[in-house]
FIDRENFI-187829 format. One record per residue (C-alpha): x, y, z. Coordinates in pm, whole numbers, padded with zeros to 5 digits, always signed. Example, Ala and Ser with C-alpha at 12.3 -4.5 7.8 and 13.67 -1.06 7.14 Angstrom:
BEGIN
+01230-00450+00780
+01367-00106+00714
END
This chain:
BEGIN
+04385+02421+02913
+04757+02371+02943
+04848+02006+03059
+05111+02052+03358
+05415+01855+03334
+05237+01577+03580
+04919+01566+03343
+05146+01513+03066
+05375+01256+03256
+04995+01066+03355
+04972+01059+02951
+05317+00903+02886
+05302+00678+03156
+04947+00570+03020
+05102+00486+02674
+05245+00102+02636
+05566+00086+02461
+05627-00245+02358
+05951-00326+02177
+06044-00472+01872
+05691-00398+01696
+05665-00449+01364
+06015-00479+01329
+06329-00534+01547
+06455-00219+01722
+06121-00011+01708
+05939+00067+02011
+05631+00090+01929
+05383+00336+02104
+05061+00171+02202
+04814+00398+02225
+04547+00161+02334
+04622+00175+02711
+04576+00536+02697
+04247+00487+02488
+04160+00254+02770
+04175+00454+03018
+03821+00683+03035
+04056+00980+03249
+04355+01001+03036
+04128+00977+02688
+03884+01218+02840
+04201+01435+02932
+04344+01416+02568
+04009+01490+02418
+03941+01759+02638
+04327+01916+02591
+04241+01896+02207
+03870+02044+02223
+03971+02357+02428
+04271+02440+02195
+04036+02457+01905
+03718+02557+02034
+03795+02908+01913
+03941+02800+01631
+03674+02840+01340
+03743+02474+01268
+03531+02309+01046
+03610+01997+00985
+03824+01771+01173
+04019+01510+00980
+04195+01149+01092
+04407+00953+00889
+04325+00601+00946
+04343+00418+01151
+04422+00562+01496
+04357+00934+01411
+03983+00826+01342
+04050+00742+01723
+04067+01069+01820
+03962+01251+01549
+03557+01167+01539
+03549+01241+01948
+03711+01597+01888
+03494+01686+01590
+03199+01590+01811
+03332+01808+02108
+03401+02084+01875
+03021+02066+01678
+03198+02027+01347
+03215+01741+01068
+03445+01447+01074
+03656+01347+00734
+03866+01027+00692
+04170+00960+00499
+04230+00630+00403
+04411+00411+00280
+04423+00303-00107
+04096+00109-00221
+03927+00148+00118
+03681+00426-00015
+03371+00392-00189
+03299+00689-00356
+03567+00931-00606
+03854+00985-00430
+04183+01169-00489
+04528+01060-00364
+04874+01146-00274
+05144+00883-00270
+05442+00926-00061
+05791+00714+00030
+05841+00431+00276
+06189+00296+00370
+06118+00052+00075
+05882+00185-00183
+05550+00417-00155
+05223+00438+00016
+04948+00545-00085
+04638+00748+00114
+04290+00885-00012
+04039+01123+00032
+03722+01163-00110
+03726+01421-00344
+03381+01558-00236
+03494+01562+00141
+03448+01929+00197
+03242+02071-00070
+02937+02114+00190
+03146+02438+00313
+03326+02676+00100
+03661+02781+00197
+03667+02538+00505
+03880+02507+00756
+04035+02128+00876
+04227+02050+01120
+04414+01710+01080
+04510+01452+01368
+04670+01123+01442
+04809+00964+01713
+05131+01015+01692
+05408+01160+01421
+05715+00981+01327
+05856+01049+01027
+05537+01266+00889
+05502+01094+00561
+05131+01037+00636
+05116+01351+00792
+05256+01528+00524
+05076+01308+00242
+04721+01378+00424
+04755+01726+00439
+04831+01791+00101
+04543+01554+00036
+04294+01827+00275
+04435+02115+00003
+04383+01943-00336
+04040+01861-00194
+03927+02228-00145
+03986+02314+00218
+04306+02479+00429
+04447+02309+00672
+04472+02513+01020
+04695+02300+01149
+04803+01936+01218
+04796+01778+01582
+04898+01455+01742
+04936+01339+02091
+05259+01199+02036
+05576+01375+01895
+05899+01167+01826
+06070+01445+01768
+06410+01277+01675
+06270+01119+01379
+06176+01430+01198
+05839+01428+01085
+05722+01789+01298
+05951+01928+01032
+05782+01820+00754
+05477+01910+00861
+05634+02259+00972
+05653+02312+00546
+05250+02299+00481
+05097+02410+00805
+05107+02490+01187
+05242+02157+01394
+05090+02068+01749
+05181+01793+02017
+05094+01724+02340
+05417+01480+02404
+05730+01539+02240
+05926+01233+02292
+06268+01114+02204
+06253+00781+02061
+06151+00549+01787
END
């Protein structure tokens, strides 16, 4: 289903921006009003599950903590398995790891390394809320390949487009959004 350009305005206008969050001059996209709202999460879910139903997906995979919002509902919809990526230390079993840059320093996010060896040559698709930058976009997906799977493509609801982070992205796999925003 393609969202018309009301459906997708009903989707901005159900995301809180609330300014100044975590630092001065950010405006910070809440996606908890939208979550809260059983018609526009339906409507994102829904969006999501009909662009990939035919998508021999299968495994869906969230980085934490607001794709996991998203990501187990859509794996559900589709029929397929649900993978998390973590943060460092948050794991409990063998994980692998890819580091990547902050404004100040590196982060760090995991996988386990067993995460898709139920299914050879699988197929993930990775989502989060929203991209920014893409560093954790970019530092999960890499994480999906040294684990053993391809990565289809990488989705979010939310696009800032001026900051980037699509591009990124656009070097390791198909890029997705259902809101491309300017902003911060």
């Amino acid at each position: 289903m393609k969202l018309s350009e009301s459906q997708k305005l009903f989707l901005l206008e159900s995301i809180r921006n609330v300014p100044d969050f975590p630092k001065a001059g950010v405006q910070f996209k809440d996606i908890t009003t939208l979550t809260g709202d059983p018609k526009a999460f339906k409507m994102v879910i829904d969006h999501f599950a009909e662009r990939y139903e035919n998508a021999k997906i299968d495994f869906v995979v969230g980085a934490e903590s607001r794709g996991f919002i998203f990501g187990a509902p859509l794996a559900m919809a589709l029929g397929v398995g649900f993978v998390p990526i973590r943060k460092r230390g948050k794991l409990p079993y063998t994980t692998i790891s890819e580091k990547y840059a902050l404004e100040y320093g590196f982060n760090e996010v995991q996988i386990h390394m067993d995460a898709f060896s139920a299914i050879k040559n699988a197929r993930a698709l990775f989502i989060d809320d929203l991209i920014a930058t893409g560093g954790t976009a970019e530092a999960s997906i890499k994480l999906v390949e040294k684990a053993g799977a391809k990565c289809i493509e990488a989705c979010f609801v939310i696009n800032l487009f001026a900051l980037g982070g699509a591009d990124a992205v656009k070097r390791h796999t198909s890029f997705y959004s259902i809101l491309d925003i300017d902003g911060e």
